[in-house]
C-alpha positions as CSV (number, residue, x, y, z in Angstrom):
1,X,-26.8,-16.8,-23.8
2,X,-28.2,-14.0,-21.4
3,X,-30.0,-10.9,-22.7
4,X,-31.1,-7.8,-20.9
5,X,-34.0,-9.3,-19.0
6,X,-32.4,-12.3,-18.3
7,X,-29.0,-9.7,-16.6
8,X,-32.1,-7.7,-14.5
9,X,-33.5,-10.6,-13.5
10,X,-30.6,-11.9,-11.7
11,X,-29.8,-8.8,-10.6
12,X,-32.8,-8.5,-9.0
13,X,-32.9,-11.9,-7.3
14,X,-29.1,-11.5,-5.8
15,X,-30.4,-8.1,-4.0
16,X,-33.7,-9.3,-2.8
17,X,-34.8,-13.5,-3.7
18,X,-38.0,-13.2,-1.8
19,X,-39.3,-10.7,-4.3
20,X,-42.8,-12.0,-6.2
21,X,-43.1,-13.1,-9.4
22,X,-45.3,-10.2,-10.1
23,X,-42.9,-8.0,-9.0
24,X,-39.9,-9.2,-11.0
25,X,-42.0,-9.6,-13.9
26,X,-42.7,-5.8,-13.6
27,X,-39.5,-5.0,-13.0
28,X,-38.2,-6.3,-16.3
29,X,-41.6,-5.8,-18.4
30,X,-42.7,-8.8,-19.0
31,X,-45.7,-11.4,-17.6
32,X,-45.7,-13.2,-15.4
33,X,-45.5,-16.7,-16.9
34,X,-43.1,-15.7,-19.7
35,X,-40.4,-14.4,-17.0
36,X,-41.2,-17.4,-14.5
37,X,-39.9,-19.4,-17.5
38,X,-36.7,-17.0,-17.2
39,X,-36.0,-18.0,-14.1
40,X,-36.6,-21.5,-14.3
41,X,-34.9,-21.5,-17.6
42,X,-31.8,-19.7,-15.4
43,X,-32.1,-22.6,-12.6
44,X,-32.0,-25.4,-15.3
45,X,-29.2,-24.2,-17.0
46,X,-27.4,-24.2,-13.4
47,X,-26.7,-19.9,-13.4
48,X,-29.3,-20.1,-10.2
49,X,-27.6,-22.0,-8.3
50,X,-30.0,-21.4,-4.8
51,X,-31.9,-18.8,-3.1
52,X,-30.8,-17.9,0.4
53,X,-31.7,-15.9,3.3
54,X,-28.4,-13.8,4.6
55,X,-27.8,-14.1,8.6
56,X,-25.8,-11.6,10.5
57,X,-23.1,-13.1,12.2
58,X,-23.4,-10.4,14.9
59,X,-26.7,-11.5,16.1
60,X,-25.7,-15.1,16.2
61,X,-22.2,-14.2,18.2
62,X,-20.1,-15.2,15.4
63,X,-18.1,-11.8,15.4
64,X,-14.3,-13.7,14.8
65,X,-13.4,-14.1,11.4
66,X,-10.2,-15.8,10.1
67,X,-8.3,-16.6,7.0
68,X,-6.5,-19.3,7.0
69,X,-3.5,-20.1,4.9
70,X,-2.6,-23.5,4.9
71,X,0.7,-25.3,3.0
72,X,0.9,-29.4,2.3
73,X,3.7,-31.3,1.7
74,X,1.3,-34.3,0.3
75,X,-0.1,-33.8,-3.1
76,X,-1.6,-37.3,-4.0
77,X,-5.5,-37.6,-5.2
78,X,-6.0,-39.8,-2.3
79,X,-5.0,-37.4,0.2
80,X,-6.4,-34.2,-1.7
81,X,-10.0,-36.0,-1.3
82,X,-9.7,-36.9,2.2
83,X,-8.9,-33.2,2.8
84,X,-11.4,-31.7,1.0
85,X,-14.4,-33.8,2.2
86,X,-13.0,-33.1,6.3
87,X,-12.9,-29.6,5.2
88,X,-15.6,-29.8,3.4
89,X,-18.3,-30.9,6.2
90,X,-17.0,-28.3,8.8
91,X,-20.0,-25.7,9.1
92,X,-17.2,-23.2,10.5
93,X,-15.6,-22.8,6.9
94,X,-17.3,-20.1,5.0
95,X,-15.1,-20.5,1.9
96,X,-12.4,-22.6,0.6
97,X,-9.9,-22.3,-2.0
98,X,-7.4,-24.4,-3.7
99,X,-4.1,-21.1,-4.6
100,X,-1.7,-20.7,-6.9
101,X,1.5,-19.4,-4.7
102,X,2.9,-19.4,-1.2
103,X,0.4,-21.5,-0.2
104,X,-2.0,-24.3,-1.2
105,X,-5.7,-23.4,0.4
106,X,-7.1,-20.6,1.5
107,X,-10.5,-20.7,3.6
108,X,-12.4,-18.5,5.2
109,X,-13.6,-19.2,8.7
110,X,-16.2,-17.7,10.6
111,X,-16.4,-18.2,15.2
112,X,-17.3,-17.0,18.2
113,X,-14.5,-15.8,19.5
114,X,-10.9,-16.7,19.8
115,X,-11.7,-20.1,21.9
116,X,-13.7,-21.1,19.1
117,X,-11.1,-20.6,16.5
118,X,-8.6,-22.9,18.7
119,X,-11.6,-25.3,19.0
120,X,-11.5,-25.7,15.1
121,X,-7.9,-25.0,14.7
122,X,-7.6,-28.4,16.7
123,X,-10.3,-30.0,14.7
124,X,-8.4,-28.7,11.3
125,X,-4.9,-30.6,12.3
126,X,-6.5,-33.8,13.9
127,X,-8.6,-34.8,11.5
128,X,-5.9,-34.3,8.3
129,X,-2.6,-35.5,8.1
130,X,0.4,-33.8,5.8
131,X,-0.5,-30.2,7.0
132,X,3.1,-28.5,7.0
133,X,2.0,-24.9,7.5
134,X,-1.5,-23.4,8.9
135,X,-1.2,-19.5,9.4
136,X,-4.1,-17.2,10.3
137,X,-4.9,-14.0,9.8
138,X,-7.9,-12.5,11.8
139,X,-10.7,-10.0,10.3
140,X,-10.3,-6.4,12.5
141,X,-13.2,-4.9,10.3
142,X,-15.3,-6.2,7.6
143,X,-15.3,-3.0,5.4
144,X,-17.3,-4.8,2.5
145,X,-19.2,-7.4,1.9
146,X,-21.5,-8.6,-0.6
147,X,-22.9,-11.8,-2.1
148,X,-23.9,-10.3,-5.6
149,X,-21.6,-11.3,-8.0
150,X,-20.9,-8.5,-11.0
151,X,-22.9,-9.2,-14.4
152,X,-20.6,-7.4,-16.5
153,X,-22.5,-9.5,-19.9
C-alpha cells in the first residue's frame, strides 16, 4: 500500500530521476536512509519499474510519427507469439497494444521520415504472416506528451 511519501516520491522521480537522494529525501521529509528504503522498497515490489533518460526525437531526426492499426485474420497462440516477439524486437515501435474493436493492435511508431516508415512498413508485412489489414495514420503535431503516469491513490 502507498502513503503520502511513498505518492511524492514517485512523483518526484517521473519528473526528474537523476535527482539525489538528499534531495528527494528533503523533498518528502524524511532521511536519507529511511526514504532510500522507499525507493528500493518501490523497485522490489515492481512500481519502479526503470529510470530513464528522455531523448528528443527532433534532435535525432526522428520527426515522423505513425499509428498503426493492424487487423488479423489468424488468432492461434502460436501465431499471436510469433507476432509479438517480431514486433516486439523492432526498435522503431514505440508502443504496442493488443484492442478491443475495429482492429486487433495498435502501435505506435516513431521514423525519420516517410522512406523510413515504408522501410519498416516492409519489414512489418515480411516478417509476419496473417496480416489482413495494416492502416496508418501519421502524427501532424504532438500537442502533448508526457511519460508521468497520474497517482490519483
Amino acid at each position: 500500500m502507498l502513503d503520502k511519501k511513498d505518492e511524492e516520491l514517485l512523483r518526484l522521480l517521473q519528473r526528474d530521476c537523476t535527482l539525489c537522494l538528499q534531495d528527494l529525501a528533503e523533498a518528502v521529509d524524511l532521511t536519507p536512509n529511511p526514504c532510500w528504503k522507499r525507493i528500493k522498497r518501490l523497485e522490489d515490489d515492481g512500481i519502479i519499474i526503470g529510470r530513464v533518460a528522455l531523448l528528443s526525437k527532433d534532435k535525432l531526426n526522428l520527426s515522423l510519427t505513425a499509428f498503426v492499426l493492424i487487423k488479423t485474420q489468424n488468432h492461434s497462440h502460436d501465431w499471436y507469439k510469433h507476432f509479438v516477439s517480431q514486433v516486439k524486437n523492432m526498435p522503431e515501435v514505440m508502443t504496442f497494444f493488443r484492442t478491443t474493436g475495429e482492429y486487433d493492435y495498435l502501435l505506435q511508431v516513431v521514423v525519420s521520415d516517410m522512406k523510413g516508415y515504408d522501410s519498416f512498413y516492409k519489414k512489418l508485412v515480411s516478417s509476419v504472416n496473417g496480416l489482413s489489414n495494416v492502416t496508418s495514420s501519421f502524427s501532424m503535431e504532438e500537442i502533448k506528451y508526457i511519460t508521468q503516469l497520474p497517482l490519483l491513490c
